[in-house]
ROKOL-927404 format. One line per 3 residues: number of its first residue (from 1); their letters; for each residue x, y negated, z of N, C-alpha, C, O. Coordinates in nm, 2 decimals, always signed. Layout:
NUM = A = X Y Z X Y Z X Y Z X Y Z ~ ...
***
This chain:
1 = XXX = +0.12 +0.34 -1.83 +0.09 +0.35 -1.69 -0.01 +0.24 -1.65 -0.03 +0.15 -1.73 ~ -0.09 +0.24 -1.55 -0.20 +0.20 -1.51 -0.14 +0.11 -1.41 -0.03 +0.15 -1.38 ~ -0.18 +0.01 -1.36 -0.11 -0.11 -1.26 -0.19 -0.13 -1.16 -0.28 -0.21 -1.19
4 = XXX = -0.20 -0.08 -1.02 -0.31 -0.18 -0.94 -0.19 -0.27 -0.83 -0.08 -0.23 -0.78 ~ -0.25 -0.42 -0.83 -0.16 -0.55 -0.75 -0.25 -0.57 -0.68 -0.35 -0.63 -0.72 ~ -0.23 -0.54 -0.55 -0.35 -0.58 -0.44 -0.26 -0.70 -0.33 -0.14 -0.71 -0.33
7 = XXX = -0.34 -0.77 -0.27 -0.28 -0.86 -0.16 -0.37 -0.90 -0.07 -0.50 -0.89 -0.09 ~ -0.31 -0.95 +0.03 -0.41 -1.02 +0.15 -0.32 -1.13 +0.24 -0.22 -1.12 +0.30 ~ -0.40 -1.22 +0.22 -0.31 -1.29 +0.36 -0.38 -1.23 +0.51 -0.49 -1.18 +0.54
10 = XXX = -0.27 -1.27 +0.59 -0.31 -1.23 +0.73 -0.24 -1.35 +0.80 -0.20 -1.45 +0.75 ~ -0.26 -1.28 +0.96 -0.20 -1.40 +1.06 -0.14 -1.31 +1.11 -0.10 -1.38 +1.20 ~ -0.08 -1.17 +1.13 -0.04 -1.09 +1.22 +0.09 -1.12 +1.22 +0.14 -1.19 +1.14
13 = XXX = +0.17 -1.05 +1.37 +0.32 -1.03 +1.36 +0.36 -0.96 +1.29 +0.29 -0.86 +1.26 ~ +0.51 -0.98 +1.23 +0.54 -0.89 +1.17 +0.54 -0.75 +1.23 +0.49 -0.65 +1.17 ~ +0.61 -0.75 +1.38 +0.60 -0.61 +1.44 +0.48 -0.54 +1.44 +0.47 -0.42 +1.43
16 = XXX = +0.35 -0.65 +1.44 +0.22 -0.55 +1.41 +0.15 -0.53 +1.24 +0.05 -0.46 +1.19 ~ +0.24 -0.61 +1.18 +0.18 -0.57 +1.06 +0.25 -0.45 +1.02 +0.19 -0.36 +0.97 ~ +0.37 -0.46 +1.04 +0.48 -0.32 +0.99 +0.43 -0.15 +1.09 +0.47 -0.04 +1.07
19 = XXX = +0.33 -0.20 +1.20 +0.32 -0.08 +1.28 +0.21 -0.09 +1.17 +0.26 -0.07 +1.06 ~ +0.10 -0.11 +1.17 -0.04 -0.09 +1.08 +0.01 -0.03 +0.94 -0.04 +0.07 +0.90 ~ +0.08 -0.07 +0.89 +0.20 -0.06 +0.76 +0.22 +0.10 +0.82 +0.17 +0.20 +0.77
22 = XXX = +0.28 +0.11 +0.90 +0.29 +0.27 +0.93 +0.20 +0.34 +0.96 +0.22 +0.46 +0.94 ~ +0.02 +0.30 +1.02 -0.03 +0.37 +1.03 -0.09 +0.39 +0.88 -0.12 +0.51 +0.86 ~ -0.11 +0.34 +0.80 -0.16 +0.31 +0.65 -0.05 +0.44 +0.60 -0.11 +0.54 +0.65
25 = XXX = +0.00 +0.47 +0.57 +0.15 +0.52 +0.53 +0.09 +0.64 +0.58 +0.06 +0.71 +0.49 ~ +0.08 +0.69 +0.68 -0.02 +0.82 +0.72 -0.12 +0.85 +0.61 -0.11 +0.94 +0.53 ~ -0.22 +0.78 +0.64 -0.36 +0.77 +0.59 -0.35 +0.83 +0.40 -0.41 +0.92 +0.33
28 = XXX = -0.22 +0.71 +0.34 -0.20 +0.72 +0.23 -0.13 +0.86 +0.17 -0.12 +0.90 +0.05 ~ -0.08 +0.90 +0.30 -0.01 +1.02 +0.25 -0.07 +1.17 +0.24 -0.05 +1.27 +0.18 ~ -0.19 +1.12 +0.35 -0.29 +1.22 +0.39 -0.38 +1.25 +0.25 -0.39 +1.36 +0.20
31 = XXX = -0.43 +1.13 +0.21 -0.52 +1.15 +0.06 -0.49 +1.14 -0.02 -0.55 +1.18 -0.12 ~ -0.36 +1.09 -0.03 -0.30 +1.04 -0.18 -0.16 +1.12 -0.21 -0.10 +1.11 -0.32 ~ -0.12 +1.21 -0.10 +0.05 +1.27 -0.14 +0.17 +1.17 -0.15 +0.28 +1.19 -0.19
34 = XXX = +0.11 +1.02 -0.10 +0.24 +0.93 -0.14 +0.30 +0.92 +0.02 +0.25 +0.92 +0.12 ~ +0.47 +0.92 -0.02 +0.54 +0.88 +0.07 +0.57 +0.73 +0.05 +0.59 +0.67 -0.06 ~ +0.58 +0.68 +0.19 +0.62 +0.50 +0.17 +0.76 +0.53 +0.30 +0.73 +0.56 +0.41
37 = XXX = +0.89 +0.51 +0.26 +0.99 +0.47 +0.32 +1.07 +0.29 +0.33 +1.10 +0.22 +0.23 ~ +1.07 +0.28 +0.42 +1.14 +0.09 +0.42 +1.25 +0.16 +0.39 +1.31 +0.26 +0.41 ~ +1.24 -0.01 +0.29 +1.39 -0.02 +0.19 +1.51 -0.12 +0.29 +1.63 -0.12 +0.29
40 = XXX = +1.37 -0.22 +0.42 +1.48 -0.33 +0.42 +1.31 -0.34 +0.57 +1.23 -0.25 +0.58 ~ +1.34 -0.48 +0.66 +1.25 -0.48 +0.76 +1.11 -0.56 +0.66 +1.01 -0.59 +0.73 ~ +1.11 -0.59 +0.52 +0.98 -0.60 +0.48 +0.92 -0.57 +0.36 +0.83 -0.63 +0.31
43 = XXX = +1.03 -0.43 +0.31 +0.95 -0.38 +0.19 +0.96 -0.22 +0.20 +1.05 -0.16 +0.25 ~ +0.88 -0.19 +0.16 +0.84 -0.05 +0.20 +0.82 +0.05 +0.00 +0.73 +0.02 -0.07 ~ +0.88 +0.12 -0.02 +0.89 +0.20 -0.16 +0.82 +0.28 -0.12 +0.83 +0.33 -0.01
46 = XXX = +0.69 +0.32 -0.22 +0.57 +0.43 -0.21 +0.62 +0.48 -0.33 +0.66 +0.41 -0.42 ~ +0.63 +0.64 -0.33 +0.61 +0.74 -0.41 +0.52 +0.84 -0.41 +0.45 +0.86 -0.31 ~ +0.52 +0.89 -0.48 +0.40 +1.04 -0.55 +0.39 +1.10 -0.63 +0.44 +1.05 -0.73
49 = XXX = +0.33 +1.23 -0.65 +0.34 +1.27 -0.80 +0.22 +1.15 -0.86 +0.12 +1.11 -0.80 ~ +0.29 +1.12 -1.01 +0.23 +1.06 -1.04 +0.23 +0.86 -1.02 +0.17 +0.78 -1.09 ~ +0.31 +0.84 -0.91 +0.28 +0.72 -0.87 +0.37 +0.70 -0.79 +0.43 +0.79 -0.73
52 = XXX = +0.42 +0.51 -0.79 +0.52 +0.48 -0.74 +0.49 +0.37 -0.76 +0.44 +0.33 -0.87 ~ +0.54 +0.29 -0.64 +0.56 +0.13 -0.65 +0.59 +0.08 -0.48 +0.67 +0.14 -0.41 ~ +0.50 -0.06 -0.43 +0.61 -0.09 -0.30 +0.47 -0.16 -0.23 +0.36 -0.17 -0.28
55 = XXX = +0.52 -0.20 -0.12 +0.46 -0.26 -0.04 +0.55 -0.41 +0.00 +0.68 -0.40 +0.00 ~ +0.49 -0.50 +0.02 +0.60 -0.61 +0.05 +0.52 -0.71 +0.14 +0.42 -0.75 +0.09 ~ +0.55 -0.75 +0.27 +0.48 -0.85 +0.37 +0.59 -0.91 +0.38 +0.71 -0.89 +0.39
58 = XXX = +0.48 -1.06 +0.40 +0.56 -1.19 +0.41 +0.49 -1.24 +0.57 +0.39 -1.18 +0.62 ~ +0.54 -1.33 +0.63 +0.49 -1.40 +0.72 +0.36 -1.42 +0.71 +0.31 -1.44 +0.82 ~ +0.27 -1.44 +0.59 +0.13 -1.47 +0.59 +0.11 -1.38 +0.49 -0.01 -1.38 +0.47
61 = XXX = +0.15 -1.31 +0.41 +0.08 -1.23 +0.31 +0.14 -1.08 +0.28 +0.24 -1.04 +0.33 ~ +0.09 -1.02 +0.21 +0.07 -0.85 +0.24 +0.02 -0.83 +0.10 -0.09 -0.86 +0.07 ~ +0.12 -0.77 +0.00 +0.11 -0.76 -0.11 +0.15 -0.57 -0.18 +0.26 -0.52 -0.19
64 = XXX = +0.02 -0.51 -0.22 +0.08 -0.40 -0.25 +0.10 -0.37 -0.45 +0.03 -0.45 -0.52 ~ +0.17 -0.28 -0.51 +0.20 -0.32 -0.64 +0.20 -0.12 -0.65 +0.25 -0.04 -0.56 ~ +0.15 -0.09 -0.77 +0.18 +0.07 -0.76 +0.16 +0.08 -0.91 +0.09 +0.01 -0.97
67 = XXX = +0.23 +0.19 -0.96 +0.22 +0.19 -1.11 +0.18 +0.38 -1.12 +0.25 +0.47 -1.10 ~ +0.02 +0.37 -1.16 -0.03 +0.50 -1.16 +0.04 +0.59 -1.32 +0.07 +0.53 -1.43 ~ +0.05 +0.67 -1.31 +0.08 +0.77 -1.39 -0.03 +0.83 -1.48 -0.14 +0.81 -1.45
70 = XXX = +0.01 +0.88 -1.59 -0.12 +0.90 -1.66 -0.24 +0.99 -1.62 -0.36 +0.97 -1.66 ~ -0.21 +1.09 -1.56 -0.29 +1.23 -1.52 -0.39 +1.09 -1.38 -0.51 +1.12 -1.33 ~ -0.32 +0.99 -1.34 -0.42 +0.95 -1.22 -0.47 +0.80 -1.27 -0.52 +0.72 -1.20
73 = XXX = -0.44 +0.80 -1.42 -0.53 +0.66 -1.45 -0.69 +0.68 -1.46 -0.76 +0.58 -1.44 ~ -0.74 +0.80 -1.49 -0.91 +0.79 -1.44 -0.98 +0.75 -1.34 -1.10 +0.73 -1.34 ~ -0.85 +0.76 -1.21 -0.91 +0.77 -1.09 -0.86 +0.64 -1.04 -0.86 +0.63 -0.91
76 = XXX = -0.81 +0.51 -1.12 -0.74 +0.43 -1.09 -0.88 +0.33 -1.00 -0.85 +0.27 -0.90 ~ -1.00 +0.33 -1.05 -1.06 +0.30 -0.97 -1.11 +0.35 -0.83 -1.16 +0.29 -0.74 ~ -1.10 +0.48 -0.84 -1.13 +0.55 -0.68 -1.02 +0.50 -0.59 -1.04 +0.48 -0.47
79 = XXX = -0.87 +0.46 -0.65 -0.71 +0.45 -0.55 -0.76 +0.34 -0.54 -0.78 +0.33 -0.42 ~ -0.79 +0.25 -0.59 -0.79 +0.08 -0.60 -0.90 +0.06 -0.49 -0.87 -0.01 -0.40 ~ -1.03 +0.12 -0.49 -1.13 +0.04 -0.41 -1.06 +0.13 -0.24 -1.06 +0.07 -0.13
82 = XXX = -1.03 +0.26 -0.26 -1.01 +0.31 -0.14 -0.84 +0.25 -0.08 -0.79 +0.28 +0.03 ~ -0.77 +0.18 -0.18 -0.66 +0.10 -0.09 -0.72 -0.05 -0.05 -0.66 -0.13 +0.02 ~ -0.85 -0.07 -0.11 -0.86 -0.21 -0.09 -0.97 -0.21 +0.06 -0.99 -0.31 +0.14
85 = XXX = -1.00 -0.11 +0.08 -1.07 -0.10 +0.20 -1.01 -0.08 +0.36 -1.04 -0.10 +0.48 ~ -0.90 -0.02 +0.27 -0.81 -0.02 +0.36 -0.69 -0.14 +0.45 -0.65 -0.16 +0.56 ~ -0.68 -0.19 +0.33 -0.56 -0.32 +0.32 -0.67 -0.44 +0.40 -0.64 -0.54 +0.47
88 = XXX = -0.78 -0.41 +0.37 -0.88 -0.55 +0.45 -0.87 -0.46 +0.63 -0.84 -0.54 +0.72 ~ -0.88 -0.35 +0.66 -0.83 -0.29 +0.80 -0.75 -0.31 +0.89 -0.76 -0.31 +1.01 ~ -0.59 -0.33 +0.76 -0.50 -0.38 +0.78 -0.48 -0.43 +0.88 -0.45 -0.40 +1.00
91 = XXX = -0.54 -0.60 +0.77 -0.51 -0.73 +0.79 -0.59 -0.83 +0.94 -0.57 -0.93 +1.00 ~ -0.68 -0.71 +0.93 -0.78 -0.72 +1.03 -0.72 -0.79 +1.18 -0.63 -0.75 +1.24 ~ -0.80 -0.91 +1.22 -0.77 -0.93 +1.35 -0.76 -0.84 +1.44 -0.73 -0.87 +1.56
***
């Protein structure tokens, strides 16, 4: 399996990082087929064919971890730069 570990610190509330967390969760499901359900008020389990791992926000940081499947490790760099563009939208003031 293929690994991408992305992170960001931020300054947001939690209530607005977990809403952005949900609009992301849309977006991700829209292009990618993954569902992200909260496990607890700050981690979030992403699945897919193919793919599975979590989302986890702290008071200052925003950490995502996903373990690609073989059929989507070629494209491991298309998921990676297109969650990193996104995760900086995020975090965004």
């Amino acid at each position: 399996m293929a690994n991408i570990s992305l992170s960001r610190n931020h300054n947001l509330s939690t209530d607005e990082l977990r809403t952005r967390l949900n609009t992301l969760s849309g977006k991700l499901k829209e292009k990618f087929g993954l569902d992200a359900s909260w496990d607890n008020d700050t981690r979030a389990s992403v699945k897919g064919k193919g793919v599975k791992g979590s989302l986890e926000m702290s008071p200052d940081k925003l950490s995502v971890d996903l373990k690609l499947g073989m059929l989507l490790r070629p494209l491991k760099g298309k998921i990676e730069a297109a969650l990193n563009e996104e995760l900086d939208k995020v975090v965004a003031p």
